[in-house]
C-alpha positions in Angstrom: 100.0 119.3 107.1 97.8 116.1 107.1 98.5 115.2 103.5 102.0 116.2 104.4 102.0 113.3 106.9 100.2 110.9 104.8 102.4 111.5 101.9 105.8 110.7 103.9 103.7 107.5 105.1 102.7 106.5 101.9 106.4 106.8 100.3 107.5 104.8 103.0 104.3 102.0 102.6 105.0 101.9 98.9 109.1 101.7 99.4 108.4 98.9 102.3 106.1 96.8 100.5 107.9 96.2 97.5 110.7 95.0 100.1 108.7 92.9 101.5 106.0 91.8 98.8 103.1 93.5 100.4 101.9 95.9 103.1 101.5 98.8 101.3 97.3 98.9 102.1 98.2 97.2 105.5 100.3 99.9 106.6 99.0 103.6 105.2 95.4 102.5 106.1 95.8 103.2 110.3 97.3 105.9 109.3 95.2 107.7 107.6 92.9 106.5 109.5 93.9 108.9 112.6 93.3 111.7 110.2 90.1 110.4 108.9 87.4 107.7 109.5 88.4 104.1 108.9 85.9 103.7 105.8 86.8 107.0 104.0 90.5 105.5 104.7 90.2 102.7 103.1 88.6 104.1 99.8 91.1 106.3 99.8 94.1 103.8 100.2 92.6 101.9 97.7 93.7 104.4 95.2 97.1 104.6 96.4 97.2 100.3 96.8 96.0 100.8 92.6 98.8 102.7 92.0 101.8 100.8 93.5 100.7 97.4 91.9 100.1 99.1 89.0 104.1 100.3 89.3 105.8 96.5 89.9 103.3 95.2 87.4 105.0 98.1 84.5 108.5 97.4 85.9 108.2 93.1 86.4 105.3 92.7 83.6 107.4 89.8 82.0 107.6 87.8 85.2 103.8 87.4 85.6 102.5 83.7 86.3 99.4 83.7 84.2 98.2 80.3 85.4 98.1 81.8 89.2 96.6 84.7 87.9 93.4 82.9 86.6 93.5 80.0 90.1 93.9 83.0 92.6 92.5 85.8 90.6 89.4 85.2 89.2 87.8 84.2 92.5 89.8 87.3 94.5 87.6 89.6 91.5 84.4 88.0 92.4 84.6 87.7 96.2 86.1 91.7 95.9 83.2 92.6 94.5 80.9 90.7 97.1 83.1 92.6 100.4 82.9 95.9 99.1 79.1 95.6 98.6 79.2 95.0 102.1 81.5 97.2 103.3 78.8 100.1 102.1 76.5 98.7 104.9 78.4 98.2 107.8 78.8 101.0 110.5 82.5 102.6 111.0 83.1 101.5 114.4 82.9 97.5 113.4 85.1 97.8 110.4 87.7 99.3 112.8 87.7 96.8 114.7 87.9 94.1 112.8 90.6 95.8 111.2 92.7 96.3 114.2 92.0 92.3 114.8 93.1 91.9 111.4 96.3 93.8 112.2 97.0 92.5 115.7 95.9 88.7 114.8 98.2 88.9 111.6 101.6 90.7 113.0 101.5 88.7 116.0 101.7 85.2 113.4 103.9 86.5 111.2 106.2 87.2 114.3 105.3 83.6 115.7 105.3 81.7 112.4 107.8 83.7 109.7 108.0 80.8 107.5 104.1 79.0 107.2 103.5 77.5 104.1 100.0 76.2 102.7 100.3 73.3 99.7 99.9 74.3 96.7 96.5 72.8 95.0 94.8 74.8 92.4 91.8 74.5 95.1 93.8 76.1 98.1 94.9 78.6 95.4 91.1 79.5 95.0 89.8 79.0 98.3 92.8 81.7 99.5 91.5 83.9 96.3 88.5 84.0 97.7 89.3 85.0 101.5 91.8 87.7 100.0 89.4 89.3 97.8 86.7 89.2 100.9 89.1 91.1 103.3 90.0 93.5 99.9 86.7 95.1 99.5 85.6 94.7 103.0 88.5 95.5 105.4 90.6 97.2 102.4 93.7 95.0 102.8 94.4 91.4 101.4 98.0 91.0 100.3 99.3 89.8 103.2 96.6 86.7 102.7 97.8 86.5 99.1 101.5 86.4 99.5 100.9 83.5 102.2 99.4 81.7 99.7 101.4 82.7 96.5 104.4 81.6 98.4 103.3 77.9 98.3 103.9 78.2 95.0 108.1 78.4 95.1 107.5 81.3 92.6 111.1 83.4 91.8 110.9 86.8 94.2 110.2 88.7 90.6 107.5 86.3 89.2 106.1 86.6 93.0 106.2 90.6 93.1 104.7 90.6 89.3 101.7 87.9 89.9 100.8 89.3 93.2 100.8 92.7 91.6 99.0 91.9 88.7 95.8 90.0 90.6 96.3 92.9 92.7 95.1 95.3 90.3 91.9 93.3 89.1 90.9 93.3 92.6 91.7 96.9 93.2 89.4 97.9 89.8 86.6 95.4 91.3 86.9 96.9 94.8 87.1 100.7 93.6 84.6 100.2 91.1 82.2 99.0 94.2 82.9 101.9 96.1 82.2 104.7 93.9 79.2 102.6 92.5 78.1 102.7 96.1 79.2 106.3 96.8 81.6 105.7 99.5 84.5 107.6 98.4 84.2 111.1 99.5 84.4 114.2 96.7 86.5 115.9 99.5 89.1 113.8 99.7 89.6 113.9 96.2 92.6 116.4 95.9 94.8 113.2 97.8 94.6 111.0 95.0 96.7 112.4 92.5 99.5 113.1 94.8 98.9 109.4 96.3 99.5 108.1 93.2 102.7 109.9 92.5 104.1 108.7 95.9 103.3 105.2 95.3 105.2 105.3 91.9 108.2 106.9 93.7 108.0 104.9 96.6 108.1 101.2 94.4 111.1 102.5 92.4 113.2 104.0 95.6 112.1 100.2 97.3 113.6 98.6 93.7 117.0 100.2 94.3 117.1 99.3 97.7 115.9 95.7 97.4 119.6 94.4 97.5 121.0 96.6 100.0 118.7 96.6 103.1 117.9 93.0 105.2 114.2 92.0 104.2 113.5 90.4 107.3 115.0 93.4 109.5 112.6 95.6 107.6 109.9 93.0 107.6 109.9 92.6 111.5 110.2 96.4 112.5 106.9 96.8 110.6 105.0 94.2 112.1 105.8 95.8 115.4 104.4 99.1 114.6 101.3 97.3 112.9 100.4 95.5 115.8 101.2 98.8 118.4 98.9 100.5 116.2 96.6 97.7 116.0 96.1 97.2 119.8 95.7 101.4 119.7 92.7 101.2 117.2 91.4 98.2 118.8 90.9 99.8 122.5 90.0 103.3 120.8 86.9 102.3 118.7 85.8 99.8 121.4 84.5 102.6 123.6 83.4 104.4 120.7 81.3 101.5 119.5 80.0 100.7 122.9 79.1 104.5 124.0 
């Protein structure tokens, strides 16, 4: 029943994210997260995040912005790595938190401030590949940092989907690579991936057919609402964990 319930989640991360651009990570991992711990979460999302960029970048390879790839991506690889060291040293309870202030801090600006944009410098572009690829390996979720900054750069919605997707993988193969290397992906939690990755591919080509017909910024908005309910949730709930 739990895989049940983070299956239908997933489908409808994968189908919202490429909607949206991202979310895909931002949105499974509290979810899963009420099933298991927040660390073994986001190991296991990461899987799932793999596999849905890996699905835009088959279907919108063409598109891809090599130049952005190299200015955002390289650093997001490096700094990837340097999180999910980390992340194998910090206790449960504080990546939950900052998590939850991740999710609360971000849904309540994207509410406030829809349409922020940061110029576009090849430094800024590195200095945000950087940040993303922290948050990646150490919080599990960076896209929404990456499509703030990627949208500076006036990109068509297909060259945008495709870049994102495609530095989204060599951080997703940096950050996974760091986990197992450290051992935190758990052998029990094994039999999710495969069906996690089937979801995600179904889930990016359902959201492809339905990119014309449903209002982005409708969907958009009804998800950061439910992030930041579930962020305030988490927030309060490992708070008296961590401090008992």
């Amino acid at each position: 029943m739990d895989l049940v319930f983070v299956l239908i989640i997933a489908f409808a991360a994968a189908m919202i994210s490429t909607i949206t651009g991202f979310g895909s990570a931002t949105i499974l991992t509290p979810f899963v997260a009420m099933i298991i711990d927040i660390k073994a979460a986001i190991v296991l999302v990461a899987f799932f995040h793999f596999a849905n960029n890996l699905s835009k970048f088959t279907l919108m390879r063409k598109s891809i912005n090599f130049r952005l790839v190299i200015v955002y991506g390289v650093p997001s690889v490096i700094s990837a790595l340097v999180g999910a060291w980390i992340f194998g040293s910090v206790d449960v309870g504080l990546i939950a938190i900052l998590f939850s202030i991740f999710l609360v801090t971000f849904s309540i600006y994207s509410l406030l401030r829809p349409n922020i944009q940061i110029p576009e410098k090849d430094s800024i572009l590195a200095i945000g590949g950087l940040v993303s690829g922290l948050t990646s390996g150490l919080i599990g979720v960076g896209g929404a940092i990456r499509s703030m900054f990627l949208i500076s750069t006036f990109l068509k919605k297909e060259a945008y989907v495709a870049t994102a997707a495609a530095i989204a993988i060599m951080v997703d193969m940096s950050r996974i690579s760091m986990y197992l290397y450290r051992g935190a992906f758990h052998v029990s939690h094994a039999m999710w991936v495969i069906p996690l990755i089937i979801t995600a591919f179904l889930g990016v080509f359902t959201g492809r057919r339905l990119l014309h017909r449903l209002n982005e910024e409708t969907v958009r908005k009804a998800v950061l609402i439910a992030l930041l309910i579930v962020g305030v949730l988490m927030f309060f709930n490992n708070i008296k964990i961590f401090e008992s």
